[in-house]
PAZA-478253 format. One record per atom (N, C-alpha, C): residue in one letter; x, z, y. Coordinates in steps of 0.05 Angstrom, whole numbers, padded with zeros to 5 digits, always signed. Layout:
aXZY...
! end
This chain:
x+00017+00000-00024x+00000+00000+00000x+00018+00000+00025x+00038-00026+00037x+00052-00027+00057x+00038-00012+00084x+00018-00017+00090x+00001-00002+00112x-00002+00027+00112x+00007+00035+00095x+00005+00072+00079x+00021+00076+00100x+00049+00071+00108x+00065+00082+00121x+00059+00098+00149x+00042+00099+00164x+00042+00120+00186x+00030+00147+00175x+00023+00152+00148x+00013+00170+00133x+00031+00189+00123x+00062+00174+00118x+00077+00179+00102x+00106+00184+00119x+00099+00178+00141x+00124+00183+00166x+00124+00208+00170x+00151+00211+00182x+00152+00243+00181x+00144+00244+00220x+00131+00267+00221x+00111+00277+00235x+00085+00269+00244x+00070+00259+00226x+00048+00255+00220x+00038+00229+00238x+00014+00219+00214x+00002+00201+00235x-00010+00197+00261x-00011+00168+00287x-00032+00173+00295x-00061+00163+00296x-00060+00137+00277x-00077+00135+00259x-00064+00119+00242x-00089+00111+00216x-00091+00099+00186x-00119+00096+00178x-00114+00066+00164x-00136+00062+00159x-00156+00068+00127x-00180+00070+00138x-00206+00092+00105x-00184+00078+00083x-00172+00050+00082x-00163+00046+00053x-00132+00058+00041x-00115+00072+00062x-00095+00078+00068x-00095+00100+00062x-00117+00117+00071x-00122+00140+00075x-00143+00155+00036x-00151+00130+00026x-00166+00134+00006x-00139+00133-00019x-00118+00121-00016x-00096+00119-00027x-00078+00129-00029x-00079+00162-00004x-00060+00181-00011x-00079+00201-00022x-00102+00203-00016x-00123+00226-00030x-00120+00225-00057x-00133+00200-00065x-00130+00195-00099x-00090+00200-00110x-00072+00184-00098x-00044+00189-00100x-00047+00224-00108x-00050+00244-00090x-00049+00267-00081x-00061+00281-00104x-00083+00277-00114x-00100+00289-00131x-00089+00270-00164x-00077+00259-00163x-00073+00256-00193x-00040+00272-00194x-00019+00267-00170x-00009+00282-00175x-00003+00312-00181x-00028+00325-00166x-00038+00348-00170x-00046+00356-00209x-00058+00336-00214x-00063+00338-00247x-00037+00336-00263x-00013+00331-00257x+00011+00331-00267x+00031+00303-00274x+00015+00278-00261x+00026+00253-00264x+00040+00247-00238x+00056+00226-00253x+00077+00212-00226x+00071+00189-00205x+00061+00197-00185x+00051+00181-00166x+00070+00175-00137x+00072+00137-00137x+00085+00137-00123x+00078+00120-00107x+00077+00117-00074x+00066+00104-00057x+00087+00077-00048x+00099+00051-00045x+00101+00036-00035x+00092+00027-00007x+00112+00024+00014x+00096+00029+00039x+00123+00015+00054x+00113+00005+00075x+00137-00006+00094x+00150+00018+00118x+00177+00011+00111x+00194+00035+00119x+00212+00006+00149x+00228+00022+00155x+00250+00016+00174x+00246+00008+00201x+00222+00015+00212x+00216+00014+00230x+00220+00035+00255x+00205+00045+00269x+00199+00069+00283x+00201+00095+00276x+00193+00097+00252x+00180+00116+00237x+00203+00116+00225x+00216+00149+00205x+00224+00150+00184x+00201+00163+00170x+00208+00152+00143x+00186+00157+00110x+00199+00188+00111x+00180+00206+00105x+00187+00221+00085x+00194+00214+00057x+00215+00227+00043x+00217+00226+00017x+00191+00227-00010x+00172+00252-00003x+00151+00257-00012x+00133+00268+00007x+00105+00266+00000x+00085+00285+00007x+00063+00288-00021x+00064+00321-00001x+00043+00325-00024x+00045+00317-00050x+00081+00330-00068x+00075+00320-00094x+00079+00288-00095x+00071+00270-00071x+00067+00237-00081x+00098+00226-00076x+00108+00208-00090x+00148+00200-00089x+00127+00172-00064x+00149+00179-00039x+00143+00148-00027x+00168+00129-00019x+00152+00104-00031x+00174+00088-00037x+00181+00065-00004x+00205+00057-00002x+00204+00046+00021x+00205+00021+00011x+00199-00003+00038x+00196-00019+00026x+00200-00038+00057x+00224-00043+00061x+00228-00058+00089x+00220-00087+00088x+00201-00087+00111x+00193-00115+00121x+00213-00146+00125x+00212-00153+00111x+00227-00182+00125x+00225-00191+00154x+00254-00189+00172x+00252-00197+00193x+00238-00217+00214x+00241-00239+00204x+00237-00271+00197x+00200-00271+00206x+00203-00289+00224x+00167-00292+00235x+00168-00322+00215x+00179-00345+00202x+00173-00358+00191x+00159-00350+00170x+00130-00365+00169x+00114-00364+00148x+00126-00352+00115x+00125-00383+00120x+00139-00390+00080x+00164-00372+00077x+00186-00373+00090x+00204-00353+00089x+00202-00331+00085x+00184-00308+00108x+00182-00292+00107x+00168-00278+00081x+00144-00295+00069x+00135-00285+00044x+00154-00297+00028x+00175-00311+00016x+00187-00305-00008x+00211-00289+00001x+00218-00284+00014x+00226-00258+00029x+00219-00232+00016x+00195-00233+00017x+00177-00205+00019x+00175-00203-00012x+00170-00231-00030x+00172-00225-00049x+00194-00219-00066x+00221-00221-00055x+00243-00226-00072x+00244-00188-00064x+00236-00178-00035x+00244-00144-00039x+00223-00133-00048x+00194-00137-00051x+00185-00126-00065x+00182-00118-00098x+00200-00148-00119x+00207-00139-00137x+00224-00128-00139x+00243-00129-00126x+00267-00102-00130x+00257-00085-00132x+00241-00068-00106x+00233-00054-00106x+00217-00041-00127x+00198-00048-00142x+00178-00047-00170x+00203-00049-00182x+00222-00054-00187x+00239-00066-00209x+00260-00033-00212x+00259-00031-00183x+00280-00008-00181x+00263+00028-00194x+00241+00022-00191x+00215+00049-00186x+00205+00030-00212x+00204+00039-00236x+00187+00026-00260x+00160+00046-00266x+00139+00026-00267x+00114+00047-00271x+00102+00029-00293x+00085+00049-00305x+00065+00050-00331x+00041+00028-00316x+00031+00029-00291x+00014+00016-00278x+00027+00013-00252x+00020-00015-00233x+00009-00014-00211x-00015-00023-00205x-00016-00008-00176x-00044-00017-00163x-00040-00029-00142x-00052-00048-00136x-00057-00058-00108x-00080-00049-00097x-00086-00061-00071x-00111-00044-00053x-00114-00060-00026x-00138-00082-00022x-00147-00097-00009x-00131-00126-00008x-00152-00145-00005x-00136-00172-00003x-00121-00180+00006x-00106-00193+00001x-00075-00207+00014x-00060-00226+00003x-00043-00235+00013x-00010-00239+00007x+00006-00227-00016x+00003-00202-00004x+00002-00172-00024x-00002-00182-00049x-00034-00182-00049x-00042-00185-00086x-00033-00196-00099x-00018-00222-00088x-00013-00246-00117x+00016-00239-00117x+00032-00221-00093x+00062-00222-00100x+00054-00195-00128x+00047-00179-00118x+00048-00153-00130x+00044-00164-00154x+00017-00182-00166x+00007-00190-00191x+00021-00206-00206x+00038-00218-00188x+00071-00233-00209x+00088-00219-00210x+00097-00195-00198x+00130-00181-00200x+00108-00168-00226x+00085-00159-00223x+00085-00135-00251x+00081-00147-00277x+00071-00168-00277x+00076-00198-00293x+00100-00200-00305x+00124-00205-00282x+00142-00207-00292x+00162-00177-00304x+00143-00157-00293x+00159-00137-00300x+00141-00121-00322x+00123-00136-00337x+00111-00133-00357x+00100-00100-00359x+00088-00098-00343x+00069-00075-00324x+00043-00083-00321x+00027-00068-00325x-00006-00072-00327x-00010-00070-00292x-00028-00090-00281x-00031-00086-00262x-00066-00091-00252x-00073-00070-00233x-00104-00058-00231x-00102-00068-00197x-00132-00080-00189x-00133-00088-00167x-00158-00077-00154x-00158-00073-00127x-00179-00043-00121x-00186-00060-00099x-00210-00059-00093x-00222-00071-00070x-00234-00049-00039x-00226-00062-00025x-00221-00038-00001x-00256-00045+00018x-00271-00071+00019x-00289-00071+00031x-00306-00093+00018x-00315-00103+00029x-00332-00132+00027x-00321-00148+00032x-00300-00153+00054x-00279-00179+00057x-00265-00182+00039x-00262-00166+00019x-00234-00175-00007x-00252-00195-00017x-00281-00205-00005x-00294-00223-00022x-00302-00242-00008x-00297-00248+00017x-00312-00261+00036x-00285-00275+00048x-00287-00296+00041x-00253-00297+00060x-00255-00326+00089x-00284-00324+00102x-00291-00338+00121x-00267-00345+00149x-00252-00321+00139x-00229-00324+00168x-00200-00329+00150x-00200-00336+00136x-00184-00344+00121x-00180-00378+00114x-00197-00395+00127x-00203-00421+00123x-00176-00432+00131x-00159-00425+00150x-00132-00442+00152x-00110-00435+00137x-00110-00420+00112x-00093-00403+00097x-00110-00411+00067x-00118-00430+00059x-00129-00436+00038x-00118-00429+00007x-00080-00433+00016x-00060-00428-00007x-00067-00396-00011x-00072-00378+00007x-00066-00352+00000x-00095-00351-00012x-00106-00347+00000x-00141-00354-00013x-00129-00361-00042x-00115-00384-00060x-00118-00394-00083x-00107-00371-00100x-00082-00361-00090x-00061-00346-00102x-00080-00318-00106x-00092-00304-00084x-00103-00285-00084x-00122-00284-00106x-00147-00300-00112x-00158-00307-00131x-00147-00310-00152x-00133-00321-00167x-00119-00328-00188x-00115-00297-00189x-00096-00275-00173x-00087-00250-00180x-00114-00230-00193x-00127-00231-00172x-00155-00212-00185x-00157-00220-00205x-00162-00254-00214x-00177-00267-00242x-00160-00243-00269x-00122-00245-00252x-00111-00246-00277x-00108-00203-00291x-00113-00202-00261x-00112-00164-00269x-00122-00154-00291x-00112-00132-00299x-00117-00117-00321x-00135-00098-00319x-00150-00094-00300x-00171-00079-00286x-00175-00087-00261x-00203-00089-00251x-00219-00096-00225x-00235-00066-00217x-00227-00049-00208x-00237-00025-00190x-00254-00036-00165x-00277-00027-00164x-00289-00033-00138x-00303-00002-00125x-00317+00003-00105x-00319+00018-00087x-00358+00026-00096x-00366+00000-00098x-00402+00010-00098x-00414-00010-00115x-00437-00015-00113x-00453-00032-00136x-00451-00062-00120x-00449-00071-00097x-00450-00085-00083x-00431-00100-00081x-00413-00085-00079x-00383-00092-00081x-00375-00107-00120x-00393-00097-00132x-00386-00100-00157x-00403-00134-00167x-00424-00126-00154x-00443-00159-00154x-00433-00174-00145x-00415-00175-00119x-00393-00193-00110x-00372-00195-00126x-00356-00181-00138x-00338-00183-00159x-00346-00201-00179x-00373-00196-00187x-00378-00210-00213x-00386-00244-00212x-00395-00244-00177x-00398-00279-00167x-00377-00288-00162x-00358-00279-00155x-00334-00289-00131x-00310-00293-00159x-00307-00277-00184x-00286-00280-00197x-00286-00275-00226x-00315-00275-00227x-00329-00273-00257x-00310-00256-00275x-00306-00226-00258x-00295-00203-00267x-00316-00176-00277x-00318-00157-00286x-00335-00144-00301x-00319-00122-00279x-00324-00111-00260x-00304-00086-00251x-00315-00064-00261x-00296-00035-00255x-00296-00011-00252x-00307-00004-00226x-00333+00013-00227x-00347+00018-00200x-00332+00054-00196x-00320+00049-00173x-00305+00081-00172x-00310+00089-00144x-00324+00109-00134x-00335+00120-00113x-00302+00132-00093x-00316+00126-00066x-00283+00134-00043x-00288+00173-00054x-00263+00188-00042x-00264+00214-00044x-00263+00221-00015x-00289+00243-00013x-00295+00261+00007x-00283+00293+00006x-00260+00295+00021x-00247+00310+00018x-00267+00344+00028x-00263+00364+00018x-00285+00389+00033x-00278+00394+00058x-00293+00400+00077x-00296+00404+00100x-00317+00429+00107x-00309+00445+00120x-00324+00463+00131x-00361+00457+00149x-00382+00469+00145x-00404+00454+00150x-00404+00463+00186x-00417+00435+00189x-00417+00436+00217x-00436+00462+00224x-00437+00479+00251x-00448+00495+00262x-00457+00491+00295x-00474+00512+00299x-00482+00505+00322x-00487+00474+00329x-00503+00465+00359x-00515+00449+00375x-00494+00425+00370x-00491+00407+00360x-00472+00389+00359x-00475+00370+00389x-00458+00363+00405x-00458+00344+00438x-00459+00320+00434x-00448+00300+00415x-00443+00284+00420x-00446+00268+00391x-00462+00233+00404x-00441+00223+00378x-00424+00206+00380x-00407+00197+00362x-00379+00192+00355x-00379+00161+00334x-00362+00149+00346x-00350+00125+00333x-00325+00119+00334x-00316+00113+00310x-00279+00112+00302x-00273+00091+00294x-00263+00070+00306x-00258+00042+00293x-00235+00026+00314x-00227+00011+00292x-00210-00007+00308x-00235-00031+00340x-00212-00035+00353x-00235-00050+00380x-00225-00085+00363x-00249-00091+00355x-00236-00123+00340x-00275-00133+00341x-00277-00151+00334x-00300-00167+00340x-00320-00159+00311x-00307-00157+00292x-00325-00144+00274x-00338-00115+00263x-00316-00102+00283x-00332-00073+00285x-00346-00080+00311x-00348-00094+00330x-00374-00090+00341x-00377-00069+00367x-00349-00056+00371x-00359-00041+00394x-00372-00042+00418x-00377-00063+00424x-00402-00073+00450x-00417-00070+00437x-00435-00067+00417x-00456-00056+00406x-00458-00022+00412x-00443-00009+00401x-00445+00018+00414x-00440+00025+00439x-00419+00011+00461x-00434+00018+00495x-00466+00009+00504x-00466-00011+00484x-00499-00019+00496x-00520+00010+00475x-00510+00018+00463x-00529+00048+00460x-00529+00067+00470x-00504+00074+00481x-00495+00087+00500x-00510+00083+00534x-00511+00052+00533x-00521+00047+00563x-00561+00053+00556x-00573+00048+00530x-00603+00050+00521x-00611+00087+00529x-00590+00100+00525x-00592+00131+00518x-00573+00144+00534x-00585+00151+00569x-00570+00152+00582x-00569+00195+00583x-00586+00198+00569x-00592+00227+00569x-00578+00241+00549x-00567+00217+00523x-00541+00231+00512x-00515+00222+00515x-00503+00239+00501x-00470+00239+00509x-00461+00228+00481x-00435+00212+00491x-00420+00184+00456x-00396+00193+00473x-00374+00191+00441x-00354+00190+00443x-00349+00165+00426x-00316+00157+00441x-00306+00135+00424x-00282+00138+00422x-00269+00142+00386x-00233+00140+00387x-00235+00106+00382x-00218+00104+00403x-00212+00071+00399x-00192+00069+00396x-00177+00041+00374x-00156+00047+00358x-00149+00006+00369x-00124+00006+00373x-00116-00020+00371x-00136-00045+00391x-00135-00035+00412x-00145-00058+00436x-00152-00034+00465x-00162-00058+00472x-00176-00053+00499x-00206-00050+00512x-00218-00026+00522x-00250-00034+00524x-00249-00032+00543x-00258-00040+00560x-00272-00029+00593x-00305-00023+00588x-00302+00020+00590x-00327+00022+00593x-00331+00038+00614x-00324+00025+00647x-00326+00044+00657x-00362+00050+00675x-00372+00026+00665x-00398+00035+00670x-00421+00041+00649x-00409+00064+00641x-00421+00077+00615x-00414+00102+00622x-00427+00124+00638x-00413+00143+00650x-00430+00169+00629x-00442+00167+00603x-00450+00181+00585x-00428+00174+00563x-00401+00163+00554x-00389+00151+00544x-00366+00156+00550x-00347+00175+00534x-00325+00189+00539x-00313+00168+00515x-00292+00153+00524x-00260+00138+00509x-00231+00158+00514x-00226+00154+00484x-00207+00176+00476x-00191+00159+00442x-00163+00163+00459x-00146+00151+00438x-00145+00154+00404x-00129+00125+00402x-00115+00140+00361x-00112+00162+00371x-00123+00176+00338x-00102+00204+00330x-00106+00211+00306x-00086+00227+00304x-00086+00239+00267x-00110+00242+00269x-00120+00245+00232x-00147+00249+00220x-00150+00284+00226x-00127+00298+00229x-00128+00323+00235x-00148+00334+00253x-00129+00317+00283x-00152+00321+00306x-00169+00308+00311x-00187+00288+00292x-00205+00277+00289x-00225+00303+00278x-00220+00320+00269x-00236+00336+00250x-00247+00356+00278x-00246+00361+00297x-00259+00374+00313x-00286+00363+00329x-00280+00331+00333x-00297+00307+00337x-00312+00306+00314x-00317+00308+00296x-00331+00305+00273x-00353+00329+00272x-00339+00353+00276x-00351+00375+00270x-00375+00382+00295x-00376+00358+00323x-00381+00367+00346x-00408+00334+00342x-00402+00329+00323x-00418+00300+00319x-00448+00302+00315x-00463+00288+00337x-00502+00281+00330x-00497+00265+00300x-00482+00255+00303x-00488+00226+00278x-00451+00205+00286x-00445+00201+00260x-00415+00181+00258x-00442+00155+00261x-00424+00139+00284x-00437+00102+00284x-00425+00088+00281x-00440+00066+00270x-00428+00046+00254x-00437+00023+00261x-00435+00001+00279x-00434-00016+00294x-00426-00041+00273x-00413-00040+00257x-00402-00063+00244x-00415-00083+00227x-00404-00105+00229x-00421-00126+00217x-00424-00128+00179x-00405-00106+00172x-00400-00108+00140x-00378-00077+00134x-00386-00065+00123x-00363-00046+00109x-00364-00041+00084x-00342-00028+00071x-00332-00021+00049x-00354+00012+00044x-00351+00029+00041x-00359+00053+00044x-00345+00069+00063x-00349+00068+00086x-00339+00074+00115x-00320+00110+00102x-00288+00109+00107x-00284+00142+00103x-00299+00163+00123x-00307+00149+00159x-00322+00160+00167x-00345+00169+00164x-00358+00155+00135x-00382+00166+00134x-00374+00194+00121x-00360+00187+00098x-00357+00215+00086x-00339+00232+00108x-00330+00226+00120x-00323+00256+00134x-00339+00263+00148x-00365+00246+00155x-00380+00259+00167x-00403+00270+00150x-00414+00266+00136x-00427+00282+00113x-00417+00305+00099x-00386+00299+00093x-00379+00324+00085x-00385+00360+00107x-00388+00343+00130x-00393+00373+00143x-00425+00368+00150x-00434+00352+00138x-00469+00354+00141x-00481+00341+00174x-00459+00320+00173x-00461+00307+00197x-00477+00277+00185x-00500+00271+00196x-00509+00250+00183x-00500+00218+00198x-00503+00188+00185x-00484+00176+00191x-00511+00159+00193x-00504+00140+00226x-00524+00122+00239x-00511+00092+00245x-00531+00078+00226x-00514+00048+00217x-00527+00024+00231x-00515+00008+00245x-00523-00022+00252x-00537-00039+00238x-00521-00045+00220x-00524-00072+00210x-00516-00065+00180x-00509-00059+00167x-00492-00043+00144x-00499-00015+00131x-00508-00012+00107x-00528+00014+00093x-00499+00006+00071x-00480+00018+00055x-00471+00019+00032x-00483+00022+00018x-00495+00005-00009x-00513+00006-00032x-00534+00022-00015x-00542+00014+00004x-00572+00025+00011x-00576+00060+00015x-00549+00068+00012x-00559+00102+00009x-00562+00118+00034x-00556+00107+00056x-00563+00117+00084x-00600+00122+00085x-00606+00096+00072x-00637+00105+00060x-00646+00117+00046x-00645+00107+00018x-00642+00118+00004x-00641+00149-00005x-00624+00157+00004x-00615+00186+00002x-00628+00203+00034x-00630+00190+00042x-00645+00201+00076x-00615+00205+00090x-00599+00199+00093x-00570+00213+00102x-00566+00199+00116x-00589+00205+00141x-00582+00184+00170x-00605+00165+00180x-00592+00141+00201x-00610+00124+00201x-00605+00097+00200x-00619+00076+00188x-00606+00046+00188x-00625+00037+00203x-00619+00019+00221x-00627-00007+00246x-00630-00027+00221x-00622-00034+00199x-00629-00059+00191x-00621-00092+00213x-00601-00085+00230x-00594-00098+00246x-00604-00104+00273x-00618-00082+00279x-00641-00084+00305x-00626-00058+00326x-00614-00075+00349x-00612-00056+00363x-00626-00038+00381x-00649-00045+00381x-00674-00027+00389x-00682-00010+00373x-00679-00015+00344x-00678+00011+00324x-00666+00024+00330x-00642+00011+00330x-00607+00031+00329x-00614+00057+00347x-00625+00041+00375x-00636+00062+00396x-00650+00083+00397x-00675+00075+00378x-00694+00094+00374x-00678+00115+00351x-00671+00117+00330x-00663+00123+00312x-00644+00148+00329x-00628+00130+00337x-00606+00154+00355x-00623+00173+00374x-00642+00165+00390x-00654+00183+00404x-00661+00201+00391x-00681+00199+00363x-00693+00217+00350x-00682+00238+00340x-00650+00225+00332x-00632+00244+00324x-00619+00266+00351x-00615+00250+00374x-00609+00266+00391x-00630+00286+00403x-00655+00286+00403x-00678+00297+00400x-00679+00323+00384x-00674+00317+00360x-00673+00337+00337x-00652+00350+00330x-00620+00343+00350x-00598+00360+00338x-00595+00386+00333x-00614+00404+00344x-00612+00431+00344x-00625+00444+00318x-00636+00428+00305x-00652+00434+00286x-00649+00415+00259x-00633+00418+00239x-00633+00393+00223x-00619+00403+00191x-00627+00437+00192x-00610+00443+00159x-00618+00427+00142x-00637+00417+00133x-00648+00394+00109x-00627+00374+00117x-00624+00362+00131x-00620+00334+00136x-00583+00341+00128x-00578+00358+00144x-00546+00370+00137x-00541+00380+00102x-00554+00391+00088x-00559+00399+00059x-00561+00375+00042x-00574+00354+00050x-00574+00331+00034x-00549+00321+00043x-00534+00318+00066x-00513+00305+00065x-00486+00307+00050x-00488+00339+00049x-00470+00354+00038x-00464+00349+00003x-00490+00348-00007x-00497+00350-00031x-00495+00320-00034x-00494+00306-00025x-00494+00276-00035x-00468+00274-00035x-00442+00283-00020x-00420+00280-00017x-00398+00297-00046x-00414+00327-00050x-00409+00341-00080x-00413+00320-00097x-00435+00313-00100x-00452+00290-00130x-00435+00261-00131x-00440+00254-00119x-00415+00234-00112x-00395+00223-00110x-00380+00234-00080x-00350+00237-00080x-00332+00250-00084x-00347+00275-00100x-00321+00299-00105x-00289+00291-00114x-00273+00299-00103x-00245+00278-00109x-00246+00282-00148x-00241+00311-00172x-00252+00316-00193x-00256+00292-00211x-00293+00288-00202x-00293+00269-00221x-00288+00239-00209x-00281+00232-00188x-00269+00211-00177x-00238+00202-00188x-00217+00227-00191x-00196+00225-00204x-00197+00211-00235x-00218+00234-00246x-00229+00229-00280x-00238+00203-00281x-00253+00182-00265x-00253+00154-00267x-00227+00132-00263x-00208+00148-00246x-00187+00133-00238x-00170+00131-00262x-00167+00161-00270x-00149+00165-00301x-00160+00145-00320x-00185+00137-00325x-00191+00119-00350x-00180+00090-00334x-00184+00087-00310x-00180+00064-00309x-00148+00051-00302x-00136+00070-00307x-00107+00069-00303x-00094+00073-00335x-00117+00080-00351x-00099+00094-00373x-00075+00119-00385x-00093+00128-00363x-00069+00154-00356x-00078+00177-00381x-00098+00177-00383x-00104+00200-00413x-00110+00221-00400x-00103+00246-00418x-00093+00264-00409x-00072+00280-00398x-00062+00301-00396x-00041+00311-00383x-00031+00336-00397
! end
């Protein structure tokens, strides 16, 4: 997971992304069961790697200088088998589409290593922005076809698996780490996303501008917004997931603006403290309904509006609505039996 690395730098992140972040939890928790877990991650930058965290060995893995295309990836591929070559494992895993997948799925090929491929959203299946990169598109494909396991995230994700690459996957739920339950009048709600055109953040100042009687926060991560006429609408930088956890705990509802997700890690950190999670356009396998844990627009931003009011309406009062969130996040994502699916699908056994 080359993107792992601001996770794995020494003095902590100031952000990382839900798939980065879902990959030292699981890392973390099998090493905890007594196996050898080791992260792959791009080093030599800014940052120095720690040696380990938490139990997990992290491996470095320096970037090829070189902005030429073609170069740069057999570049990347000639250090990343060293690398695997140098660090021998029983399994690798990869984790979201790329470049990545088809190098990773030939060094373990050639290094006669079972290799498992994990899908991080809906785009590992959709590859519409990918139309001028057709070769990586082929290579990528071919890798999933050839893996030794297809891990996916939800049922949805798995129906796409089974159109897109006529693979049978492993449906394995993200882990919601415990969190203390939210208390007292919660102020605000909160949205955490990169600023890019498919999360959609002009969708949430225009809720912000619908609902001028409540108060939104936004960590914005990687761009630029101008919201300065949104004067109910406090912008506030990356930061560790650490001090994200005070914003969470102070949350009406986590929003979700986006045109497509994986199982948002913001949802579960926001359920884990019985914070319920308010969606655009995007329900994961439907359970925002489903389960009552929140509200879905169905793509209507006049819903989105109403929905949020109601909730901002009712924040002072909402233990049911907080008790189901909680409990869907135990039943669910407990890291436990999330690990116990990972072990079969890794072949790890027992310990």
């Amino acid at each position: 997971m080359p993107a792992a690395a601001p996770l794995l730098a020494e003095g902590g992140a100031r952000f990382a992304g839900g798939a980065e972040n879902q990959v030292l939890m699981l890392a973390r928790e099998l090493a905890r069961r007594g196996h050898r877990v080791g992260i792959v991650a791009f080093g030599g930058g800014t940052a120095t790697l720690r040696a380990r965290v938490d139990g997990v060995d992290v491996v470095e893995l320096t970037p090829p200088r070189t902005r030429i295309p073609l170069v740069r990836t057999l570049a990347f591929y000639a250090r990343t088998f060293r690398v695997l070559r140098a660090n021998p494992a029983g399994v690798i895993v990869q984790r979201a589409a790329g470049i990545h997948t088809a190098l990773v799925a030939a060094a373990a090929r050639l290094l006669r290593t079972r290799f498992v491929f994990a899908s991080a959203g809906l785009h590992d299946f959709d590859f519409a922005s990918w139309e001028s990169r057709r070769w990586i598109v082929a290579l990528y494909e071919r890798a999933v076809r050839s893996a030794d396991r297809v891990v996916v995230q939800s049922l949805e994700q798995a129906a796409l698996c089974r159109r897109r690459f006529g693979r049978e996957p492993l449906v394995i739920a993200s882990i919601a780490e415990p969190a203390a339950p939210q208390t007292g009048t919660p102020g605000a709600f909160l949205w955490v996303g990169r600023l890019d055109e498919h999360k959609r953040p002009q969708a949430y100042l225009d809720l912000a501008r619908a609902l001028p009687e409540a108060r939104f926060r936004m960590v914005a991560v990687a761009g630029e917004l101008d919201a300065a006429d949104v004067p109910n609408l406090e912008l506030l930088g990356p930061r560790p997931r650490a001090e994200l956890a005070p914003l969470f705990a102070d949350a009406v509802a986590i929003v979700s603006t986006s045109r497509s997700e994986g199982v948002p890690n913001v949802f579960l950190e926001a359920w884990a403290r019985g914070v319920p999670a308010l969606a655009l356009a995007h329900d994961p396998d439907g359970a925002i309904e489903r389960e009552r844990l929140g509200g879905f627009a169905g793509g209507s931003p006049e819903r989105l509006a109403e929905l949020a009011r109601e909730l901002w309406e009712t924040r002072g009062d909402r233990a049911e609505l907080a008790t189901r969130c909680r409990e869907h996040v135990t039943r669910v994502h407990d890291a436990g039996p999330v690990a116990d699916r990972w072990s079969e699908a890794l072949g790890l056994g027992g310990v």
